[in-house]
FIMARDREN-867289 format. One record per residue (C-alpha): residue number from 1; x, y negated, z negated. Coordinates in steps of 0.5 Angstrom, whole numbers. Layout:
REC   i     u     v     w
REC NUM     X     Y     Z
...
END
This chain:
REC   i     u     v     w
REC   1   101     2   -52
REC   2    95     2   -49
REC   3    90    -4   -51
REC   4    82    -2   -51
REC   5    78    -6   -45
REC   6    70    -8   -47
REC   7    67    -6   -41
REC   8    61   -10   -41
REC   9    68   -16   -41
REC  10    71   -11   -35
REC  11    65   -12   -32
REC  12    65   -19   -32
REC  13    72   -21   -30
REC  14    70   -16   -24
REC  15    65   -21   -22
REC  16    69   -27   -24
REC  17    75   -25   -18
REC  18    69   -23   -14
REC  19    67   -30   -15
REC  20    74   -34   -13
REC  21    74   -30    -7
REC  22    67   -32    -4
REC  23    68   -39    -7
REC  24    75   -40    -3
REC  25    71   -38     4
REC  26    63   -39     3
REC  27    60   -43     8
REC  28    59   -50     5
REC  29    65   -49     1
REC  30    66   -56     1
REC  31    59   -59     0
REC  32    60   -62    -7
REC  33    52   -61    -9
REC  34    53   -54    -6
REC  35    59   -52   -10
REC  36    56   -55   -15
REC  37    50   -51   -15
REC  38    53   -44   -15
REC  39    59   -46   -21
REC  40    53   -48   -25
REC  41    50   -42   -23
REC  42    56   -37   -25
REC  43    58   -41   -32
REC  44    50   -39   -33
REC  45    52   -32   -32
REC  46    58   -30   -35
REC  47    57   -33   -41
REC  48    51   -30   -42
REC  49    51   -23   -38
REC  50    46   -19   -36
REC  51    40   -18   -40
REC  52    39   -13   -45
REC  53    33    -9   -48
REC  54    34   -15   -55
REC  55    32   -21   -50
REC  56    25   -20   -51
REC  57    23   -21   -43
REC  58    27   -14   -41
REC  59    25   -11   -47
REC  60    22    -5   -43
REC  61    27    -5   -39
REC  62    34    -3   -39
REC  63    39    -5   -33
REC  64    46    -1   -36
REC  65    45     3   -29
REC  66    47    -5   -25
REC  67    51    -7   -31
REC  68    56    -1   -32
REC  69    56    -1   -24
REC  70    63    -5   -21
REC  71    58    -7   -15
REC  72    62    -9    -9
REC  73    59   -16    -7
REC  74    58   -16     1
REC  75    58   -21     5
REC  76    59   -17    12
REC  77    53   -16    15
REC  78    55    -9    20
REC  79    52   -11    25
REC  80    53    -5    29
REC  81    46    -2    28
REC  82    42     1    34
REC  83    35    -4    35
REC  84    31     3    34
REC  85    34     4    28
REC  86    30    -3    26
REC  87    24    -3    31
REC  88    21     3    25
REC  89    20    -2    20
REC  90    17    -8    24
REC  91     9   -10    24
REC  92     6   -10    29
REC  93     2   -17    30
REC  94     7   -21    27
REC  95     9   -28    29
REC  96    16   -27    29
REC  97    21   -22    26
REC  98    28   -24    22
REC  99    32   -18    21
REC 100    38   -18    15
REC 101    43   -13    14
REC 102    46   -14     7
REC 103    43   -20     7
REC 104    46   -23    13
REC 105    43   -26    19
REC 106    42   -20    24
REC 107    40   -26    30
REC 108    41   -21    35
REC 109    36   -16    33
REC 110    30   -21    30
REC 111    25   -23    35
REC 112    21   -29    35
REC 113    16   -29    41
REC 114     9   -31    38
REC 115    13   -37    34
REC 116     8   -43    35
REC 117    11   -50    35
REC 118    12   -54    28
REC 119    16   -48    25
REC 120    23   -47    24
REC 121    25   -40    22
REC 122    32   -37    22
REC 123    38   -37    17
REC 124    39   -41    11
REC 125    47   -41    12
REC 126    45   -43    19
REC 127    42   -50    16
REC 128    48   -50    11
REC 129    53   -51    16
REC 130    48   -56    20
REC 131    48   -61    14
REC 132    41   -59    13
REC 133    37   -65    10
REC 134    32   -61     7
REC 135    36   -55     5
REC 136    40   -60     0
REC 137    33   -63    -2
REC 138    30   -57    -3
REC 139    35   -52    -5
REC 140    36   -49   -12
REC 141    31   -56   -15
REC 142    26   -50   -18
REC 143    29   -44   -21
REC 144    31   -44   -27
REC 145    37   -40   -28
REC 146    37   -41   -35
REC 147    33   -37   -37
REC 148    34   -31   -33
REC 149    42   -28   -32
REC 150    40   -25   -25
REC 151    38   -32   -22
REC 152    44   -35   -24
REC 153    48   -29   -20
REC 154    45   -30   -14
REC 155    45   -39   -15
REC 156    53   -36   -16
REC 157    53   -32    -9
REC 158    48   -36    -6
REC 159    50   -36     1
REC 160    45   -33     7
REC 161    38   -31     8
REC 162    31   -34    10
REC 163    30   -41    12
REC 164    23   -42    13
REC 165    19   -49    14
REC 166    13   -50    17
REC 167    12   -57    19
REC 168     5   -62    16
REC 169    -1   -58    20
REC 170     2   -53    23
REC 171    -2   -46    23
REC 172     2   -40    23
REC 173    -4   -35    24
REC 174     1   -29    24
REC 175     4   -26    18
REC 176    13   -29    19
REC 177    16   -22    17
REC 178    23   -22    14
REC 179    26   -15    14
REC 180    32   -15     9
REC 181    35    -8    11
REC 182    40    -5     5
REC 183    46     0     9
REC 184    48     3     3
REC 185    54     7     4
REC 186    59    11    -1
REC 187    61     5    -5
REC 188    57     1    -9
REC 189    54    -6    -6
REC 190    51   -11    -8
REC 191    47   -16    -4
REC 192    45   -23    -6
REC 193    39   -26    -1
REC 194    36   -33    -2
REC 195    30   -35     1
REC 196    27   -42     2
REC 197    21   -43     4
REC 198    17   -50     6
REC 199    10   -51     7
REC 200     9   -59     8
REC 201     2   -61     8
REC 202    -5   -58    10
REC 203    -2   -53    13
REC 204    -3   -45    13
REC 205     3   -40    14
REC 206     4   -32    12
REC 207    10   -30     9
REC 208    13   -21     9
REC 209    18   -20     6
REC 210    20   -13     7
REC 211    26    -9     3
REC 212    27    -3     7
REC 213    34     2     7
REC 214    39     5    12
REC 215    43    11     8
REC 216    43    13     1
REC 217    48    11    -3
REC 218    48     6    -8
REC 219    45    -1    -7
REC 220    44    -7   -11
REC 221    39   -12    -8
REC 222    39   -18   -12
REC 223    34   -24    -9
REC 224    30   -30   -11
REC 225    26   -34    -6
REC 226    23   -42    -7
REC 227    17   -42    -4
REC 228    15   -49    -4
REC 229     7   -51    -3
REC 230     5   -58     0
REC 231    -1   -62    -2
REC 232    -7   -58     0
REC 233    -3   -52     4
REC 234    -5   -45     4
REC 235     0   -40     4
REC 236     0   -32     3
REC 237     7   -29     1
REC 238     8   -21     1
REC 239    14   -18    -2
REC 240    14   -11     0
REC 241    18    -7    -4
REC 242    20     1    -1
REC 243    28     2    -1
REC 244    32     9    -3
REC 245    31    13    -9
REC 246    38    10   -11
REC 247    37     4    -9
REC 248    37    -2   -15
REC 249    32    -8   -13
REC 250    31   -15   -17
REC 251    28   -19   -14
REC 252    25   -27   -16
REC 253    19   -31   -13
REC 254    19   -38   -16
REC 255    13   -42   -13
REC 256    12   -49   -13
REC 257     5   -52   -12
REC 258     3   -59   -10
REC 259    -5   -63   -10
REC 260   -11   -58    -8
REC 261    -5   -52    -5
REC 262    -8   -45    -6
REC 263    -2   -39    -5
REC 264    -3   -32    -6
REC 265     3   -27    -8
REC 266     3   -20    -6
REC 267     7   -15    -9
REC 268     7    -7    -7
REC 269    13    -4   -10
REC 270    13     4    -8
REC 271    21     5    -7
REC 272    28     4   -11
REC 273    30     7   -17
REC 274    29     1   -22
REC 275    25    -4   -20
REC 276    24   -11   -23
REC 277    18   -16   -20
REC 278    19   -23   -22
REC 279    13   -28   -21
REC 280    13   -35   -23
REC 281     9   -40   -20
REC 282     9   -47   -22
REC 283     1   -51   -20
REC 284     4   -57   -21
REC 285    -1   -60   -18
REC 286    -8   -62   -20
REC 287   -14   -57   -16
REC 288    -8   -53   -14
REC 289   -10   -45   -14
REC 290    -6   -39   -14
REC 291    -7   -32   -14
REC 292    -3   -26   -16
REC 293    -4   -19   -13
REC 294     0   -13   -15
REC 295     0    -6   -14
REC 296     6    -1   -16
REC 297     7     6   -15
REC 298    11    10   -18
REC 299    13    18   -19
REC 300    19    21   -20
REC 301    24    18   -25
REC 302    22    11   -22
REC 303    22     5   -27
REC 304    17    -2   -24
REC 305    18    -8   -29
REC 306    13   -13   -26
REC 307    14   -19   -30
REC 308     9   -25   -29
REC 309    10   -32   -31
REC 310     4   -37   -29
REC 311     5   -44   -31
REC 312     0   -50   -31
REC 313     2   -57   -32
REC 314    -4   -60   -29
REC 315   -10   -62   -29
REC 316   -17   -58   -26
REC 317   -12   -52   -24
REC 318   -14   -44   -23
REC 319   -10   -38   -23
REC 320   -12   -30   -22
REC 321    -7   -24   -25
REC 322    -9   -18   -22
REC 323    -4   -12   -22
REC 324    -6    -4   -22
REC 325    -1     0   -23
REC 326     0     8   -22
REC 327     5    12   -24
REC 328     6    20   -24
REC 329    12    25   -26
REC 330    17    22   -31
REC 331    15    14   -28
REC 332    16     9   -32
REC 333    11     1   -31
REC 334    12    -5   -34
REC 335     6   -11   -34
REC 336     9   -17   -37
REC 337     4   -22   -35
REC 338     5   -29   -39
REC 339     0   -35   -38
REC 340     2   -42   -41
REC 341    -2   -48   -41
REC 342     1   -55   -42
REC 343    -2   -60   -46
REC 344    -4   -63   -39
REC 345    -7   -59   -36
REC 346   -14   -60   -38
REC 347   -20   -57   -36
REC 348   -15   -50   -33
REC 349   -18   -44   -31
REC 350   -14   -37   -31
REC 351   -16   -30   -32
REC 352   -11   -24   -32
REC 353   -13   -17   -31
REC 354    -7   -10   -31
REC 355   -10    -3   -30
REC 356    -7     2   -29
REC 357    -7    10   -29
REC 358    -2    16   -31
REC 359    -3    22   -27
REC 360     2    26   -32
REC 361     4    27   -39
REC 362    10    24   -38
REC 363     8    18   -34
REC 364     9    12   -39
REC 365     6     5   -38
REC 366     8    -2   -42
REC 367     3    -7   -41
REC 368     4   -14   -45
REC 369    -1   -19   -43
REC 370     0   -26   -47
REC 371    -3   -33   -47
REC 372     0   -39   -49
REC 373    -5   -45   -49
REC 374    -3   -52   -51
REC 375    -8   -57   -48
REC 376   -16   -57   -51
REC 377   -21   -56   -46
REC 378   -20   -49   -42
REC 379   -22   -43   -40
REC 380   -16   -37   -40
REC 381   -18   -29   -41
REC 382   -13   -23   -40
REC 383   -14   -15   -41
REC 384   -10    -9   -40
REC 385   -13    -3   -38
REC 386    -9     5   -39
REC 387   -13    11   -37
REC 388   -13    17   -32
REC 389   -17    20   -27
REC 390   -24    21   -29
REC 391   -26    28   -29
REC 392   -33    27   -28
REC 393   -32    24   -21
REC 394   -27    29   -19
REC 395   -31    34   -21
REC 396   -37    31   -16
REC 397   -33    30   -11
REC 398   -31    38   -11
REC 399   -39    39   -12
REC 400   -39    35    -4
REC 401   -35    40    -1
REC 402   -27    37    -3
REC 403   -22    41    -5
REC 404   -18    38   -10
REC 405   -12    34    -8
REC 406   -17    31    -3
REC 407   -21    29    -9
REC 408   -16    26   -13
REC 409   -13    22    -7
REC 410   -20    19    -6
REC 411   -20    17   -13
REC 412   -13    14   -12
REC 413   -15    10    -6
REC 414   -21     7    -8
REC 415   -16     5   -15
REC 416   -11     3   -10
REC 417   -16    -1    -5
REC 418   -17    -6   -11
REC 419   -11    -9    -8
REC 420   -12    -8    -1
REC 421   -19   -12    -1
REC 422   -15   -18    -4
REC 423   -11   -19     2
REC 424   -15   -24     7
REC 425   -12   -22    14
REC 426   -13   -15    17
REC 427    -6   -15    19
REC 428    -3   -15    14
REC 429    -8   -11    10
REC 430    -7    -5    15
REC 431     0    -6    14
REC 432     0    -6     6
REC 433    -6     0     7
REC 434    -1     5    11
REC 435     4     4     6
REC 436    -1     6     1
REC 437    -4    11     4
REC 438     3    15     6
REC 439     4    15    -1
REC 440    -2    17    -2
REC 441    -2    24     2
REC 442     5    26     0
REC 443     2    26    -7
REC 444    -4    30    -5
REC 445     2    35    -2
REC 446     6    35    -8
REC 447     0    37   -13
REC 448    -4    41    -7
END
């Protein structure tokens, strides 16, 4: 007689035999802190699974086309792709460029040619296998695992991805672009890339992360990056979302910050078929500043879910939310953006701002601002916006001449540059302005 199998259990023994097969053979198997951290890890997720639309920070977002998916867990890099096939996708300008294919290490298609002194840049399963002092120190202290099941999985697998560290002083006045490279093929993949970024004291350093696609089969791209900023640094992180229409992405920025640090993080989500943006930053320390700066755009059956979490443990700190969202056709956005003040932290002054546009009917936006305030002396505002394109403006702009798929798209420029104006450095401006513009005209051609 044939017994009945829960898929949700199937699913989880599926990821439990994918488990005792990477753990017999990861590399640093036999570091205790390391196995410790990714059993821990593991026993988070098995036990509470993937998130449902009844956990209250994915409630606008159902993950059943990852969770009902038997991923096959990769850790084989492929590293038989053509250099032309990964030179589309490199910034020009850049101080170095670090390549991952499924989420290994590519050293013979990276380059690090404008790499200054006092930065080390290269593989996090590198620095595992030499003992690396501050990879142990470092690794896995500030992500809360607890709260959130797909951080859990990839503590389970953590294994490769970027190990950036930028030395006390050091001043890196070009962007580091890391290319994580999904090649998707007929089975389904999932990769799980760990990042680990260090900006020591007084120094300034820009990080890309950059997720891209070879093939069109289904991937599942699962990432968490520790960005950890020290006393009175200034570091601009990006993380360029633009994979394939089948593509799953989840990806996780824990930011650490130290005494009078100042970090700006940079979302662009234009890819993949379900997307979820997690930004969580920590200003731990006093005086410290952080910006969050996002734009997602979204057309066909796409689904972005941005969720931000902005914690402030201490005194005289300061945090700016801004995400604009634009979503057309049957695109669904989600704003999740949540501010909590510990009682320590006096005299905080945060603000966040979602606007977003619907070119469609069928568009759909959840937004969802929220304060959470336990100290007595601050200044905290929050709002949300949803609106469509101003025919009033459009209607000027055909009286000068535009023909209405111009216009439109200048309005969506303009809307767009909002965030573009935000980001500092022109390199890394144009780079983000290209993207933005690209999708821009091939909406002007799908409406024209």
């Amino acid at each position: 007689m044939k017994t009945n199998v829960n898929p949700t259990t199937e699913l989880l023994d599926h990821y439990h035999d994918a488990f005792v097969h990477f753990e017999a053979h990861a590399i640093g198997r036999d570091l205790n802190w390391l196995r410790d951290l990714r059993r821990n890890g593991f026993a988070r997720f098995y036990e509470v699974g993937f998130p449902t639309t009844h956990d209250e920070d994915w409630r606008f977002t159902n993950v059943s086309p990852i969770s009902q998916t038997p991923f096959r867990i990769s850790r084989d890099g492929h590293q038989g792709i053509p250099y032309q096939q990964v030179r589309q996708f490199q910034m020009q300008d850049a101080a170095c460029h670090l390549v991952f294919l499924n989420g290994r290490f590519a050293r013979g298609l990276s380059a690090f040619e404008h790499l200054p002194q006092r930065v080390t840049v290269g593989s996090l399963a590198e620095e595992i296998q030499r003992g690396a002092v501050e990879v142990e120190r470092h690794l896995g202290r500030y992500l809360d695992q607890q709260r959130d099941s797909f951080a859990a999985l990839n503590t389970a697998f953590v294994e490769d991805g970027a190990y950036v560290h930028v030395q006390r002083g050091a001043i890196v006045d070009r962007p580091i672009q890391l290319i994580f490279i999904s090649l998707a093929g007929s089975e389904p993949t999932a990769i799980q890339p760990r990042n680990l970024i260090l900006a020591d004291e007084a120094c300034q350093c820009e990080i890309v992360e950059d997720y891209v696609s070879l093939g069109g089969g289904p991937a599942f791209c699962n990432t968490v990056t520790e960005l950890v900023s020290g006393e009175s640094s200034i570091v601009s992180h990006y993380m360029i979302e633009r994979e394939h229409p089948n593509a799953f992405n989840v990806s996780t920025l824990r930011i650490e910050q130290g005494r009078n640090s100042r970090v700006a993080s940079h979302s662009l989500l234009l890819g993949g078929a379900l997307v979820r943006n997690n930004v969580h930053p920590v200003i731990a320390g006093e005086g410290a500043e952080c910006v969050i700066n996002g734009l997602f755009l979204g057309k066909d059956r796409q689904h972005m879910d941005n969720y931000m979490l902005v914690e402030h443990a201490s005194p005289h700190g300061a945090s700016r939310q801004f995400y604009n969202g634009i979503l057309d056709q049957s695109a669904h956005g989600v704003f999740h953006g949540r501010i909590i003040v510990h009682k320590d932290a006096q005299r905080t002054d945060a603000k966040q701002t979602n606007r977003n546009l619907l070119l469609s009917d069928d568009a759909q936006i959840d937004t969802k601002p929220q304060l959470e305030i336990h100290a007595d002396d601050v200044k905290c505002t929050h709002g949300a916006t949803i609106g469509q394109l101003d025919e009033d403006a459009l209607f000027y702009l055909r009286t000068r001449g535009l023909d209405e798929a111009s216009a439109r798209r200048l309005l969506l420029l303009a809307f767009a540059g909002e965030y573009l104006d935000r980001i500092e450095n022109a390199s890394s401006r144009s780079f983000a302005e290209t993207m933005v513009t690209t999708w821009m005209n091939r909406f002007g051609e799908n409406q024209s």
